[in-house]
N, C-alpha and C positions, 0 to 999 in steps of 0.2 A: 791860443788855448786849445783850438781843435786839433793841432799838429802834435802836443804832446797825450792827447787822449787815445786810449786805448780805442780798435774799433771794435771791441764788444761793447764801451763803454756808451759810443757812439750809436750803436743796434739799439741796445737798451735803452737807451734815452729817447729815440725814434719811436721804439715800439710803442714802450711806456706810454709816451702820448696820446700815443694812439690808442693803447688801452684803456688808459682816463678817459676820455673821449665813448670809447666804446662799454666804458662802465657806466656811466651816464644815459646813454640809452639803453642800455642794459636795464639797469635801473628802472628807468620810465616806463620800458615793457612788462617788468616785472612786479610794477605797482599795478598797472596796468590790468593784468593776470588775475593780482590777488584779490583787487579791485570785482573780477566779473568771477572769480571761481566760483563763490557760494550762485549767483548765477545760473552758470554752468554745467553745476552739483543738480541745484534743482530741476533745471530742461534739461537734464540727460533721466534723471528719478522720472521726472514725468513724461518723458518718449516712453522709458524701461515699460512702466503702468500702463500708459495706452496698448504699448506692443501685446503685454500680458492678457490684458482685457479684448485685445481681438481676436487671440489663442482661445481664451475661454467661451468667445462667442463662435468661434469656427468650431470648436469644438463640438459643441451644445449643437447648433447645424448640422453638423456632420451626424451625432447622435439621432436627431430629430430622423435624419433622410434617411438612417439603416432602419429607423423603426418602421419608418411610409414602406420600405424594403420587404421588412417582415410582416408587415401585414399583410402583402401583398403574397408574397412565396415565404412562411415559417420555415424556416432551413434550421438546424444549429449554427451553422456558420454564421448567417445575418445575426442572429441572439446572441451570439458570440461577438459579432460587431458593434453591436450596441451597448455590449455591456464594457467591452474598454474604451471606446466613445467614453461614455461617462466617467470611468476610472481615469481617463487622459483630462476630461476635463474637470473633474476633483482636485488632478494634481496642481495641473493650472492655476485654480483658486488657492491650494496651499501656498503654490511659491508666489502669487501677487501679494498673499497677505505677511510674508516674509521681507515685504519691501517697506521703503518709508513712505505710510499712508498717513493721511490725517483722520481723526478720528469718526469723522464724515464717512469718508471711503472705506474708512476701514469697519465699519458698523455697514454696509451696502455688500461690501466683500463679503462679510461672515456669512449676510444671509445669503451669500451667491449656493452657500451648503446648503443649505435649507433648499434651494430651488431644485438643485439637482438630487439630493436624498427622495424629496417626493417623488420628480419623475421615474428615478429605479425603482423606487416600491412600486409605483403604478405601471412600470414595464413589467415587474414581477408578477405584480396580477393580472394584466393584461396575459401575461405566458400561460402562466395558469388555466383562465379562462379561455384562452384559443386552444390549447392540449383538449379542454372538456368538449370544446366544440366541434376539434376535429376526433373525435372519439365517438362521440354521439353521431356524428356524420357516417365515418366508415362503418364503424362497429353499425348501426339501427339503419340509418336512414338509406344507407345506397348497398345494403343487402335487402333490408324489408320491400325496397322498392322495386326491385327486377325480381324478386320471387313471387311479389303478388300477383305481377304481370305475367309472369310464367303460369303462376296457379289459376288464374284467369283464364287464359288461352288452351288451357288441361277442358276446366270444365264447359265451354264452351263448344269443344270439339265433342266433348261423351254425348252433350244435351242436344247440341244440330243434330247428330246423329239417330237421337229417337226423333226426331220429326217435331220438337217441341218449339216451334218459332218464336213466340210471346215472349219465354224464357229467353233464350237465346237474343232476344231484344234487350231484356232486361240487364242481360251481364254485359253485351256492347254498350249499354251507356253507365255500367258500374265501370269496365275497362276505360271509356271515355272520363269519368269522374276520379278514376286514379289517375290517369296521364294527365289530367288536368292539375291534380293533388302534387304530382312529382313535378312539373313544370312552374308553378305555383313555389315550392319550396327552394326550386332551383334558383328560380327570382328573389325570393328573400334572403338567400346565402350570398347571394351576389351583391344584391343592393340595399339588405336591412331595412326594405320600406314595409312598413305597419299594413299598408295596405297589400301588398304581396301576401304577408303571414296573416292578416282578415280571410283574403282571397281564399289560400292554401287551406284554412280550418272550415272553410264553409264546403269547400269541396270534400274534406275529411266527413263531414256531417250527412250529405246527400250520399255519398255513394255507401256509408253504413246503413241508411235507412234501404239503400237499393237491395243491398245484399240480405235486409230482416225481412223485406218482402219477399224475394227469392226463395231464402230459407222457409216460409211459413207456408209459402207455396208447392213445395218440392216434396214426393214421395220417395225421394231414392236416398238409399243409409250412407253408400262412398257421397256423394253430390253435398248432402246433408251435412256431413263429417268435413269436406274441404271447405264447404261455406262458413262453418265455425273457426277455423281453421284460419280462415280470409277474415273474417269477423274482429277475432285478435290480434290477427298483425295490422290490423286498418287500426287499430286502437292502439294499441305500441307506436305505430307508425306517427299517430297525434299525439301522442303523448310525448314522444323524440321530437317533434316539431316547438310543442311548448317548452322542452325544455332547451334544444337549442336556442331560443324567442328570449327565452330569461337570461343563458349564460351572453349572448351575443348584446341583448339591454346593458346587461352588467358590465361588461367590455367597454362596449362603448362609454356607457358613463362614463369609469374609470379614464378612458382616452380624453374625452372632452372635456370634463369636471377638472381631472388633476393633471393629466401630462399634459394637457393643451396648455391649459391655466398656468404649470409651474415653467414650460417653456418659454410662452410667451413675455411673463414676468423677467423670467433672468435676459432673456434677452434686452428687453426694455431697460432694466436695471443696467445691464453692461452697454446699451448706448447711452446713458444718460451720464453714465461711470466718465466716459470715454470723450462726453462734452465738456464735461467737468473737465477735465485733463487738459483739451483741448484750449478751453481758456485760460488754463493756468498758462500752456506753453506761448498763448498768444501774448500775455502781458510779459513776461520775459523776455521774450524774443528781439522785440523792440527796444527794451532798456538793454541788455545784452547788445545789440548792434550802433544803439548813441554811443554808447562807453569805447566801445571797439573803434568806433571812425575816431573820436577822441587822443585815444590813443597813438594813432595811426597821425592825425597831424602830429602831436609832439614827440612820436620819433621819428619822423621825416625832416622837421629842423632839426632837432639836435644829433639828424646823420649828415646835414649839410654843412652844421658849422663843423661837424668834427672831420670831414674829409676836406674841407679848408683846411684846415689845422695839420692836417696828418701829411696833406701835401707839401706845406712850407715847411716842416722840417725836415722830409723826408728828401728835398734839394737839399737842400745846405748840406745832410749827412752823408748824401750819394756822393755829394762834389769836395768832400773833404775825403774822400776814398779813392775813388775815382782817378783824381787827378794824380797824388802820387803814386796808386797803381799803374796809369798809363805811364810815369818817367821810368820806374821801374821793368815793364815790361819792354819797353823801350831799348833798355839798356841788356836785356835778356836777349834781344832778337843780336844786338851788335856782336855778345858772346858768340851767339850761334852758328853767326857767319865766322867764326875763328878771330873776331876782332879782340885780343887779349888788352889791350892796353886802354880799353873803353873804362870813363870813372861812372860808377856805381854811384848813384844820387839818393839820398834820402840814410845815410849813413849815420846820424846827430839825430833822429827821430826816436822817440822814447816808445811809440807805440809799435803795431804789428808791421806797419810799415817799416821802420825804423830792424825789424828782427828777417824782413823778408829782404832788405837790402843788404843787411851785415851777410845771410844767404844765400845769395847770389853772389857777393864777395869771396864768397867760399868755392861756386862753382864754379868762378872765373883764376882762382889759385889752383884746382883740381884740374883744371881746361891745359894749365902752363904742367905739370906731372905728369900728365898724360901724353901731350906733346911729347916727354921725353922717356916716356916709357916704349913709343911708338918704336924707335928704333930697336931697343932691344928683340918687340916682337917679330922685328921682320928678319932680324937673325935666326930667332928662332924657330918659322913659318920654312926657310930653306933648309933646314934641318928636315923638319918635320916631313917637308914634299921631297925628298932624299931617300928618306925613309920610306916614304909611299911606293917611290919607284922599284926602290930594293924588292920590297913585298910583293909589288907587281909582279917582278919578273918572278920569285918564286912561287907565285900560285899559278901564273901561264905553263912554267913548267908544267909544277902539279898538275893542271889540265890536260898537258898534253899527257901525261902519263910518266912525266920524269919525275920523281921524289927526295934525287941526289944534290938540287940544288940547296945552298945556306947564303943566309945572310952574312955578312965576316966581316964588315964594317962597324968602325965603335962611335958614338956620336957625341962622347962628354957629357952626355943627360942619362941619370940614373932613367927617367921614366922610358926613355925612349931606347934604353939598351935592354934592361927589361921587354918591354914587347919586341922587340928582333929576338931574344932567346925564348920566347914564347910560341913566335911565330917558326921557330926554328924545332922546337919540340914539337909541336903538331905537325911536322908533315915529318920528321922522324917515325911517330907513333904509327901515322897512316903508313909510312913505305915499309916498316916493319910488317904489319896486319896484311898487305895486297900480298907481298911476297910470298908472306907464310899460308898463305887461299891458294895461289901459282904454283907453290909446288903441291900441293895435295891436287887439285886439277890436274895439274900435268902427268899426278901416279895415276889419277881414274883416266885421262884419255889412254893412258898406255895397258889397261884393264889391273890397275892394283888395287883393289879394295882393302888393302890393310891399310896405309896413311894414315893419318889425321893430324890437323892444327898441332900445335906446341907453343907453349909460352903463356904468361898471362896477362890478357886482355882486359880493358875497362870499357863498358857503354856500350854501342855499336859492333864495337869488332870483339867483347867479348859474347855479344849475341850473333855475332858470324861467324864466331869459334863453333858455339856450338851449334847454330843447326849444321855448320859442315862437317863438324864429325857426326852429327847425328844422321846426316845423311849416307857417309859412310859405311855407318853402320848398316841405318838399311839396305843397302844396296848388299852389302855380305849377306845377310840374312835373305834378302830376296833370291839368291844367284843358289842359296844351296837350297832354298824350297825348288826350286827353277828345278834342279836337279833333281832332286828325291821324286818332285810330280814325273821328271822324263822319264825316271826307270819305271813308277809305277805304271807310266802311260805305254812304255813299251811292253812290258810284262801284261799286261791285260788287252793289249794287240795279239801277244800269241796266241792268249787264252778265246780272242772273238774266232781268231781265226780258222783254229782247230774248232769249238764249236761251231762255227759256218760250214766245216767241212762235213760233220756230221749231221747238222741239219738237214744239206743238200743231199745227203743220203737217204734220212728217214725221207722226205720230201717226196722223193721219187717212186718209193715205195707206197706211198698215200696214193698219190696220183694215180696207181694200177689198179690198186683196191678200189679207189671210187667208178673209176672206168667198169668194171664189173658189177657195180651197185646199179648203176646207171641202166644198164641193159636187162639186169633184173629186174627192175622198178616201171621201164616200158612195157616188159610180156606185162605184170599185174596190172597196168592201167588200161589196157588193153582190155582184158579180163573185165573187171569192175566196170568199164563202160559201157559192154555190152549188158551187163547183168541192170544197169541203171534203167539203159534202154526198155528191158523187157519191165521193169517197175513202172515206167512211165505209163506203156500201155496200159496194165492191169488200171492206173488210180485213172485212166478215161473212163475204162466200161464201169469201174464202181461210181464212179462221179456220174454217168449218166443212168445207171441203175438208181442211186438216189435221190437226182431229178424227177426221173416215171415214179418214185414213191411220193415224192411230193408231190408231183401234181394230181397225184388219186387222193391223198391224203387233203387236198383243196377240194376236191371234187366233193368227197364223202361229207366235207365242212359245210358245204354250203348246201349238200342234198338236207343234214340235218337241221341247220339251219331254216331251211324252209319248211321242214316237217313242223317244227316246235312254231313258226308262226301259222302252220297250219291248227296245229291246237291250239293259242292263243284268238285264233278267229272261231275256234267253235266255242271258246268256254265264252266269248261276248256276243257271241248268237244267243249260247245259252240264257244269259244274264238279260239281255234284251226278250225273249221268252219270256222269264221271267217277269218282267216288267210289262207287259202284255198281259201275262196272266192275270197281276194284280190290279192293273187296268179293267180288267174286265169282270173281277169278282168288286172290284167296286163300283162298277157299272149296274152290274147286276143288282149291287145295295141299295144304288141310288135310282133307282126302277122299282125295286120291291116298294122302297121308302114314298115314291111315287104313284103306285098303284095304292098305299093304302091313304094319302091322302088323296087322291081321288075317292075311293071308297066312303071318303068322312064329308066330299063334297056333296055327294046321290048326284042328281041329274047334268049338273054342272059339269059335272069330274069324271062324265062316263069319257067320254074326247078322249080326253085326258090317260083316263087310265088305261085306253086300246093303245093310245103311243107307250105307253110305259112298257105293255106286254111286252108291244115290239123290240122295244129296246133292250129287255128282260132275257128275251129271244137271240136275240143278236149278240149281247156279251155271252149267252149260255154256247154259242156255237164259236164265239171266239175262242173262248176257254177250250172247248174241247180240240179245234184246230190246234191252239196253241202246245196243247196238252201232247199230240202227236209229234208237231216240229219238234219239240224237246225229247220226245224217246229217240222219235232220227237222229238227233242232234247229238244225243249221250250215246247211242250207238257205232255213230261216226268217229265221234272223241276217240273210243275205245280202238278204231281201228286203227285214227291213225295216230294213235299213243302207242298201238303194236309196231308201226312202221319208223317208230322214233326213236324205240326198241332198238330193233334188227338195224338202222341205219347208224346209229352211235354204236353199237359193237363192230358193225361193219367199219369205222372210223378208229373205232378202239382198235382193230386189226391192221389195218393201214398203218395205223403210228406207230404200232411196234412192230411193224416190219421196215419203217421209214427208221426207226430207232436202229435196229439192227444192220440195216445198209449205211446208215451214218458213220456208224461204230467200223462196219468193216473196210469203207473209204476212208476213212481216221486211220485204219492199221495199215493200210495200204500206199497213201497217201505217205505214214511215215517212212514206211519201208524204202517208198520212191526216192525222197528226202535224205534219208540217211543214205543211202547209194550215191545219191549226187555230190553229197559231201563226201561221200570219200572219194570218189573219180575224181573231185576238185581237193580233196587233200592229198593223192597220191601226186595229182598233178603238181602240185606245189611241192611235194617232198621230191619229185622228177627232177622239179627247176633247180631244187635247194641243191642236189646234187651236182647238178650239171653247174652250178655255180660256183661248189666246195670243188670241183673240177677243175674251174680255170682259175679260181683264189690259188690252188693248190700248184699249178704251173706257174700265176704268178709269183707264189711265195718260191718255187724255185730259183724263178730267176732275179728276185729278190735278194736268195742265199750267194747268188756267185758275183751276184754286183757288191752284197758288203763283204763276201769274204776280199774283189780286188777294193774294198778299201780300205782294209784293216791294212792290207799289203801296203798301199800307200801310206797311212796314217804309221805304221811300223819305220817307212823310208824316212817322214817330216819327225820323227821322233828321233834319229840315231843324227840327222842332219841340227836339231836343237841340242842335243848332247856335245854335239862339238863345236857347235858357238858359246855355251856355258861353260866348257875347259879352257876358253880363251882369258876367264876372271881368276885373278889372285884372289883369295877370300882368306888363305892364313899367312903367316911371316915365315920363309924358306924356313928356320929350325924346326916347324909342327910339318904338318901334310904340304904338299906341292900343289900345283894347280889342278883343275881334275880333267883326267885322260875320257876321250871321246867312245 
């Protein structure tokens, strides 16, 4: 039965089995599956949930830590942080409640809005209220507080100054009750303790009442006026204290009351969310894993019975293949050795077998045809190598440079007499193309530039036709520019050369002319050197004439100089006189004033009033001493203000006579100056000379060297004119070659 079955019929039946077999546990898995999907569904929904709800508590955290941020450094940035914190975690809460909750969860979810709604309104007011705090701070409290201390240390230093100690007691411990005020405030901005801002307003209280004492104390109107002054901002100053005290209360509530309250809440809420879940996953997990081993034994057997099953038939099907393959292949290897009369087994087989034997039947009658095709081809193979050698020998020619050999053998094959007259045409074609290059070469080595190619060429040699006539060409056209440049080049040889001869003429004639220039230009430097000379002397003696004025002109500086301090010593003689005098007329007062209290004393006061005479006595003789020194004194003045006089004109004289020997060593000095320069430009126009002198012999002997080289370049010129007659450039019936 298996001998006439086809072998796909046989695969198929194999597989099949095998499929059944694997559809059955197929099966089993896929009950299996359906079994735990709802499962699954659910502990995957409830991972999704927990995942979401640790988003919304990171979130909410995150949120939380940018606000402890800003509190800490108000930025926009940080406020800006916080405020998509919470819009990240909004969104959170939308897409959890987009999932499958129950209605437990999902009444917990909704209010997750609620938690987070509150805390933004209470960031918002919290923003609010920290803008008022830092407003009230910059703006009052840390201007009012270094200006009082500035206005403090003002009036402090007016009132030390009068000598007012008490005072000056009372404002060091007014300045002590302000720095104690700002230290005090600094501590409750920092740490909001009640007791700080108690502190701070009790010190607000003493150092006002300091400064009402102060005030009530104080006769001075400026002192009075900045006391008031201080009085106001001490009171501004507490009133900025209370009111940051209220906004910083209100802040806080709002932080503790609502955003503490509404964070802690969501977060509680979303652990508790998160338990929930938790225990959902825990009771699945384990029914999901009974069902799954479940599973797992009953498709482990029914993989074992069916790979039993799938092995016993898949022998019997291998060996019912198998076997008459190996006769067959058998019988394949005998062909192969050339064994033709081998019998071919399995010929009566209905199946593939039975179509790969009739097959090989075939290639074993192909194997006998071919045998006898063999002979024909080796007739034809010595044809063929016949042929090769023919070819050989005319391409050896061809290399060597011979083209006259042919093929002339006919071999009774159209294909093979065909290429002999092919291969016979191509080296025709080439021996035509070399020949017709050989002889146009051969007119140029003989100098004929008329030639060129003839005939017409394809491919290769019709691109060697034309660059060799094109080269042709140019070689004519080169040979008669060749020409045309010799004449020209000869023709303007004559032309250098005749001007070389006149050159060498004027030349010689310069040359005499400067020789004469030359001898002229020495007597004038001559000349001009001496006259230099005598300028030089002159700017000594005026250079040392206006020396001796200068140094009179110091002299007379410092005589006046000392005069004018001699009058500055008499007018503070005077002025000290003066002050003497006044001394002594209130000497006198305070003597008179003396004598008449003694006079009011009687008996007591007589003592008394004999010293006052004295005294009385004694300023009257000062005075009048003093009275003397000051006519000497003003009489002196007067003389030597005469001599301060006569000694500044005496000076005034001096400088404009210093002025005028200045000015005539200025003109004298340029005179010298201009002399030198021209001694040293004649000098230089000497050299320029004597240099256009020997330029001028060299440019002679410059003229007779090109004029012998024109003479030569004339010889290389008539010498190229008759290597250029040696070229044909037209065909005997036009012009001839050209004559040298």
């Amino acid at each position: 039965m298996l001998h006439n079955m086809k072998i796909g019929s046989k695969i198929y039946l194999g597989f099949g089995s095998v499929l059944v077999v694997l559809g059955v546990i197929a099966g089993a898995g896929v009950y299996s599956n359906l079994t735990n999907e709802a499962s699954f569904a659910d502990y995957r929904e409830s991972a999704r949930q927990t995942n979401e709800a640790g988003r919304i508590q990171a979130n909410m955290l995150e949120a939380r830590l940018a606000f402890r941020k800003f509190r800490a450094e108000p930025t926009d940035e940080l406020k800006q942080d916080v405020t998509t914190r919470l819009a990240t975690t909004k969104a959170s809460v939308d897409t959890m409640l987009s999932y499958k909750l129950t209605d437990a969860a999902k009444t917990t979810v909704s209010s997750f809005h609620g938690f987070v709604d509150t805390y933004a309104q209470g960031f918002d007011k919290v923003v609010s209220l920290q803008t008022q705090r830092e407003e009230l701070v910059d703006g009052t409290l840390d201007t009012l507080g270094p200006k009082m201390a500035e206005e403090l240390e003002t009036i402090t230093e007016s009132i030390a100054a009068s000598g007012n100690v008490e005072t000056v007691a009372a404002l060091e411990r007014v300045k002590y009750e302000i720095s104690s005020l700002r230290l005090g405030t600094n501590k409750f901005l920092l740490n909001n303790s009640d007791a700080a801002f108690e502190n701070a307003k009790t010190f607000a209280g003493t150092a006002r009442e300091e400064v009402a004492k102060i005030k009530a104390s104080s006769t001075d109107a400026a002192v009075t006026a900045t006391l008031d002054t201080l009085a106001t901002e001490l009171a501004t100053y507490e009133a900025a204290i209370q009111s940051v005290h209220d906004v910083i209360k209100s802040r806080n509530q709002v932080i503790n009351e609502s955003m503490n309250v509404a964070g802690d809440q969501l977060s509680t809420s979303v652990e508790q969310l998160k338990l929930d879940l938790k225990k959902t996953q825990d009771t699945l997990g384990p029914q999901i894993q009974s069902t799954m081993e479940t599973a797992v034994v009953i498709g482990s057997t029914l993989a074992a019975i069916g790979l039993l099953m799938a092995g016993f038939i898949a022998f019997f099907i291998a060996r019912s293949i198998t076997v008459p393959v190996g006769q067959i292949t058998s019988a394949m290897g005998s062909l192969a050795d050339n064994k033709l009369d081998t019998v071919i087994p399995g010929l009566d087989h209905k199946s593939e077998i039975g179509l790969m034997a009739k097959a090989v039947d075939v290639f074993k009658q192909n194997a006998i045809k071919i045998r006898d095709l063999a002979a024909q081809e080796a007739a034809l193979q010595e044809k063929n190598a016949d042929l090769q050698s023919n070819i050989a020998t005319v391409v050896d020619a061809a290399v060597a440079g011979d083209f006259t050999r042919r093929i002339t053998k006919q071999y009774d094959n159209p294909d093979l007499d065909r290429f002999a007259a092919n291969v016979n045409t191509l080296v025709q074609s080439v021996d035509t193309g070399i020949a017709e290059t050989g002889r146009v070469i051969s007119a140029l080595a003989k100098g004929d530039l008329t030639e060129s190619m003839e005939g017409r060429y394809q491919g290769v040699f019709a691109n060697l036709q034309t660059n060799v006539n094109e080269t042709m060409t140019s070689l004519r056209n080169l040979m008669q520019q060749v020409r045309q440049s010799a004449d020209a080049i000869n023709g303007g040889a004559d032309e250098i050369r005749q001007a070389s001869n006149d050159l060498s003429k004027r030349t010689e004639t310069q040359a005499a002319s400067l020789e004469e220039t030359s001898s002229a230009l020495e007597e004038i430097t001559v000349a001009v050197k001496t006259s230099t000379e005598r300028a030089q002397d002159s700017s000594k003696m005026v250079t040392e004439a206006r020396q001796f004025a200068e140094a009179s002109s110091g002299v007379v500086g410092e005589a006046t100089s000392a005069m004018s301090r001699i009058e500055q010593a008499s007018k503070e003689i005077s002025q000290i006189i003066n002050v003497i005098d006044e001394i002594a007329f209130q000497t006198n007062l305070l003597a008179l004033n003396a004598g008449v209290e003694a006079a009011r004393a009687g008996e007591a006061g007589k003592g008394f009033a004999v010293v006052a005479q004295e005294v009385r006595e004694l300023a009257q003789r000062s005075a009048t001493a003093a009275k003397d020194i000051k006519t000497l004194i003003t009489k002196s003045s007067q003389e030597v203000q005469t001599g301060v006089d006569l000694v500044s004109s005496t000076g005034q004289a001096l400088s404009d006579i210093q002025v005028k020997v200045v000015g005539i060593a200025s003109q004298v000095t340029s005179i010298a100056t201009a002399a030198q320069e021209q001694s040293t430009g004649l000098n230089e126009v000497n050299m320029a000379v004597n240099q256009m002198d020997q330029m001028t012999q060299q440019n002679a002997a410059m003229v007779e060297e090109a004029a012998a080289s024109t003479a030569k370049l004339a010889e290389e010129t008539a010498h190229l004119r008759s290597l250029v007659a040696r070229f044909k450039v037209q065909k005997d019936g036009n012009a001839q070659r050209y004559a040298a």
